[in-house]
BAFI-3210 file (N, C-alpha, C; in Angstrom, 3 decimals, decimal comma, padded with zeros to 6 digits):
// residues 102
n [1|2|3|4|5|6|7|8|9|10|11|12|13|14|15|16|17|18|19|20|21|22|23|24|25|26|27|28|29|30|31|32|33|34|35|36|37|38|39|40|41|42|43|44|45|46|47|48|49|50|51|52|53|54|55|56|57|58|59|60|61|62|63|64|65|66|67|68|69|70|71|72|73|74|75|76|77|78|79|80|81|82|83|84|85|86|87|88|89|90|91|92|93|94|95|96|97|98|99|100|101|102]
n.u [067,832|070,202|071,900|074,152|076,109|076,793|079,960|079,179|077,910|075,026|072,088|071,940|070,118|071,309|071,566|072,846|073,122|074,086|076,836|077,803|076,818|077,186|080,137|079,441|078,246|081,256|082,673|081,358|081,520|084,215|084,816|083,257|085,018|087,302|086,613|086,158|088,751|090,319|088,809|089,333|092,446|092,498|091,487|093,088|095,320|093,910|094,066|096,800|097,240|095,328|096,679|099,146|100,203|098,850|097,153|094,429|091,063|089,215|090,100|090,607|088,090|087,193|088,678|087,537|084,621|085,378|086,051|084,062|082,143|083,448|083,930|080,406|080,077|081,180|079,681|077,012|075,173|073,209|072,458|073,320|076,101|075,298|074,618|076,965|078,313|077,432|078,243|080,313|081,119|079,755|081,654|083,791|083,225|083,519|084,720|085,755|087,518|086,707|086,590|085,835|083,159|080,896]
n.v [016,514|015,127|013,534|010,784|011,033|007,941|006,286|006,033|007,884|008,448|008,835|007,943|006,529|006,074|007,782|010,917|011,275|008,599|007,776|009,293|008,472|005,508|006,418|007,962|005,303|003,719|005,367|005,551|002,550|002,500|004,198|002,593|000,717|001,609|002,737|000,229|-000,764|000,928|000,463|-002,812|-001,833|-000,619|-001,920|-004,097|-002,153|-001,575|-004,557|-004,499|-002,384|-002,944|-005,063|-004,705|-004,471|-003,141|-001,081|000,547|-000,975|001,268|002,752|000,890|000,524|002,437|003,382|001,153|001,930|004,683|003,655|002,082|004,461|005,913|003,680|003,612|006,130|007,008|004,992|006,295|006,206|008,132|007,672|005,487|007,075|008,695|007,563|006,401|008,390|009,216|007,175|006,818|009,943|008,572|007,281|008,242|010,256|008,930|008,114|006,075|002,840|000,086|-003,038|-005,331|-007,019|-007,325]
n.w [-208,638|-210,404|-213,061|-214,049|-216,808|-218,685|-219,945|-222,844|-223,159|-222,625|-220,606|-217,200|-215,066|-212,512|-209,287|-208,379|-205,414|-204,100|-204,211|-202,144|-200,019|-200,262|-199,174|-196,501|-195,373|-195,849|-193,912|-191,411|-190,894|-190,562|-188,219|-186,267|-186,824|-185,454|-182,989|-181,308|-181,860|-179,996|-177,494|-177,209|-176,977|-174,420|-173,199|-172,712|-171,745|-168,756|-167,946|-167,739|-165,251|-163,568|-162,483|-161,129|-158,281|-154,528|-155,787|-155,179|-154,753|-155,473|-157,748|-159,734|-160,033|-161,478|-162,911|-164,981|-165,247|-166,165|-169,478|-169,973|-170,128|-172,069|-174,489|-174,464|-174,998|-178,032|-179,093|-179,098|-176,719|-174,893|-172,444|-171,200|-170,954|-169,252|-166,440|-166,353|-165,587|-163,524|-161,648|-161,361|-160,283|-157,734|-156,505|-156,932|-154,525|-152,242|-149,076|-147,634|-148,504|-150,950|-150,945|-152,176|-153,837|-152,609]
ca.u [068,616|071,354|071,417|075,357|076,456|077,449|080,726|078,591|077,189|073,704|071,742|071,933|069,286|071,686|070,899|074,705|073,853|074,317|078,251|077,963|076,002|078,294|081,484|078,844|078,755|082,223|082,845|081,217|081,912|085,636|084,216|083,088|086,200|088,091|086,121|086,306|090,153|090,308|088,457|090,935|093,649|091,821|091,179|094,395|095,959|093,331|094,982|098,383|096,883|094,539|097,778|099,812|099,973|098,997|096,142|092,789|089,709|088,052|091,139|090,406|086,736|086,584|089,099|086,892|083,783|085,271|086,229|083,094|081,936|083,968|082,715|079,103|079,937|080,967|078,261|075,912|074,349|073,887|071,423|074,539|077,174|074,704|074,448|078,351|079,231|076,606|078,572|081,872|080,747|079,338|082,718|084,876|083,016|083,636|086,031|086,740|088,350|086,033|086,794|084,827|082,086|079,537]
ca.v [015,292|014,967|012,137|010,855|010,048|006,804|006,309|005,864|009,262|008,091|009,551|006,738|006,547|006,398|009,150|010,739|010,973|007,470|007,749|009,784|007,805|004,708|007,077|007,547|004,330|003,708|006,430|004,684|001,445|002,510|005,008|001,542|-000,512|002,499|002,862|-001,286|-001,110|001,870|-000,746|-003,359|-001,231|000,434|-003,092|-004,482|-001,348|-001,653|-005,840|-004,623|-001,432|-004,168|-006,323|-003,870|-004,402|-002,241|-000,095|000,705|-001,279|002,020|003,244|000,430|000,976|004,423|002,944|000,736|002,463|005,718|002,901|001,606|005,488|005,702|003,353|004,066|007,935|006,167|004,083|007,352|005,764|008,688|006,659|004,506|007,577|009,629|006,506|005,789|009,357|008,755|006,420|007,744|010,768|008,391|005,794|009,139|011,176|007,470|008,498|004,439|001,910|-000,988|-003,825|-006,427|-006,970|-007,528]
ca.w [-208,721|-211,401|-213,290|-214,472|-217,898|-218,393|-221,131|-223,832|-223,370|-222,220|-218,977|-216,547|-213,696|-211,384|-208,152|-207,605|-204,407|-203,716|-204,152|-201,441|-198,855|-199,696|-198,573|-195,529|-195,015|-195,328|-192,472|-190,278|-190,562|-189,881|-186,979|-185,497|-186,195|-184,492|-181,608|-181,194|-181,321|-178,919|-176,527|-176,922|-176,307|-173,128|-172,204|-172,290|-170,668|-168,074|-167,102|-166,862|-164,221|-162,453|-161,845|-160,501|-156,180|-153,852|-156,153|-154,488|-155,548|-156,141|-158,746|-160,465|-160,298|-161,547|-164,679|-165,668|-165,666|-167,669|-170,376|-170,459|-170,288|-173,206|-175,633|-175,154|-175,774|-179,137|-179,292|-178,792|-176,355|-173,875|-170,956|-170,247|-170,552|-168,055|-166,023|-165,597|-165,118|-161,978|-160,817|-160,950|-159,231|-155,947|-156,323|-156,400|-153,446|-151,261|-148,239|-147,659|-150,116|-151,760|-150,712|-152,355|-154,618|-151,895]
c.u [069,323|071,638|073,229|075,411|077,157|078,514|080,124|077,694|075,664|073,237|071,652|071,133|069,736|071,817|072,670|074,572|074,071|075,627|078,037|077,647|076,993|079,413|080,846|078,760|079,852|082,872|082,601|081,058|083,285|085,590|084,393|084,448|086,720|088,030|086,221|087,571|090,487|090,181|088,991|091,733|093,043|091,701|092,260|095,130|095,521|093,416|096,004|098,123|096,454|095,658|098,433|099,423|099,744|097,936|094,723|092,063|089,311|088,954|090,145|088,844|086,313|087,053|087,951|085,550|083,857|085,662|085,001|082,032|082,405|083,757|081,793|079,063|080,000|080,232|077,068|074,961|074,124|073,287|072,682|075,640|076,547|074,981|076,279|079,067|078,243|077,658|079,664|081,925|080,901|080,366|083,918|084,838|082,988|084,675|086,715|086,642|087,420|086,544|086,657|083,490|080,705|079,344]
c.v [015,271|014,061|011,762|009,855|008,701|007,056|006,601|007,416|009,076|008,523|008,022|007,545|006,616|008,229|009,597|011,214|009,523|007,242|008,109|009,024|006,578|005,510|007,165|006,340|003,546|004,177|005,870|003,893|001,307|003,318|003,197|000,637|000,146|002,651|001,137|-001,605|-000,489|000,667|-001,470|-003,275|-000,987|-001,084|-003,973|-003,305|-001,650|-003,119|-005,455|-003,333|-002,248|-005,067|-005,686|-003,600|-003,219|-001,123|-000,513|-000,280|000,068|002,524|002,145|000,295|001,705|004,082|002,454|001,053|003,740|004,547|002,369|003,151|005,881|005,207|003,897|005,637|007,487|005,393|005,539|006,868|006,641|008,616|006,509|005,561|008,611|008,571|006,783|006,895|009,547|008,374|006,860|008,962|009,985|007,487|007,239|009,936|010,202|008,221|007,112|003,771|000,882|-001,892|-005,103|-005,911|-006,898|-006,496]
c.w [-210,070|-211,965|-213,947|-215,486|-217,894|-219,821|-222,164|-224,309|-222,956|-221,222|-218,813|-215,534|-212,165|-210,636|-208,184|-206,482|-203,253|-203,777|-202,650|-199,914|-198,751|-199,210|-197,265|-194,448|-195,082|-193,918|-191,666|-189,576|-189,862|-189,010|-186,050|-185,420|-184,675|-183,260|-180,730|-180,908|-180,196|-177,471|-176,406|-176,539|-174,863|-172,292|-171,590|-171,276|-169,234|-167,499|-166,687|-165,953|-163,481|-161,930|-160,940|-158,391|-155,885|-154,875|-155,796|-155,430|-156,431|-157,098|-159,860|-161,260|-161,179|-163,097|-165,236|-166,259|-166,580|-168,777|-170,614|-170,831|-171,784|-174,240|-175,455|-175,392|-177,487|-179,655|-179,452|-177,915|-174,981|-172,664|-170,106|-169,716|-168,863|-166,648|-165,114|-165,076|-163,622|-161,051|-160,505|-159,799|-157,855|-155,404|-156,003|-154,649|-151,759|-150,121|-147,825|-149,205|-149,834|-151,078|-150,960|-153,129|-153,597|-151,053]
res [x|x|x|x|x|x|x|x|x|x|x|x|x|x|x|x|x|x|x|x|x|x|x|x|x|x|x|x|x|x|x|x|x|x|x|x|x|x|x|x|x|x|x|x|x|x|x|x|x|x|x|x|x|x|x|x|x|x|x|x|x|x|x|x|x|x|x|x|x|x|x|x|x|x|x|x|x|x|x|x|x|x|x|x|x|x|x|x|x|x|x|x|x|x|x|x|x|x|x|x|x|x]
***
């Protein structure tokens, strides 16, 4: 461990690698905005596709779950990404159209 002069010429106690860890935690606080705006955008895109006449339930299906696939890859959360790429699979291999929530 390395210890960094302070002006005065003095050893200071400070660790230097604690610079480092805040730049760390910088990183990936703006990782998270990033991935947060991404979603926004993806979400808004994903109203003006849902409006649009005449597109399948299951289109819209399949969007929404890679977007939510999407964040939690960003999230690291990889239960949910295993999970939604499940689903996609059994919403793609469908030969009829959705129709309804029920």
């Amino acid at each position: 461990m390395k210890r960094a002069k302070d002006p005065a010429g003095k050893k200071s106690t400070k660790d230097s690698t604690e610079g480092t860890k805040t730049v760390k935690g910088a990183v990936k606080a703006e990782e998270k905005k990033l991935a947060k705006k991404t979603v926004v955008e993806e979400e808004k895109k994903g109203e003006m596709v849902a409006a649009k006449a005449g597109e399948s339930m299951n289109s819209q299906i399949i969007q929404q779950i890679e977007r939510l696939m999407k964040y939690y890859q960003t999230q690291g959360d990889k239960g949910r990404q295993f999970a939604y790429r499940k689903a996609l699979t059994a919403i793609k291999s469908l030969d009829i159209d959705i129709n309804n929530a029920d």
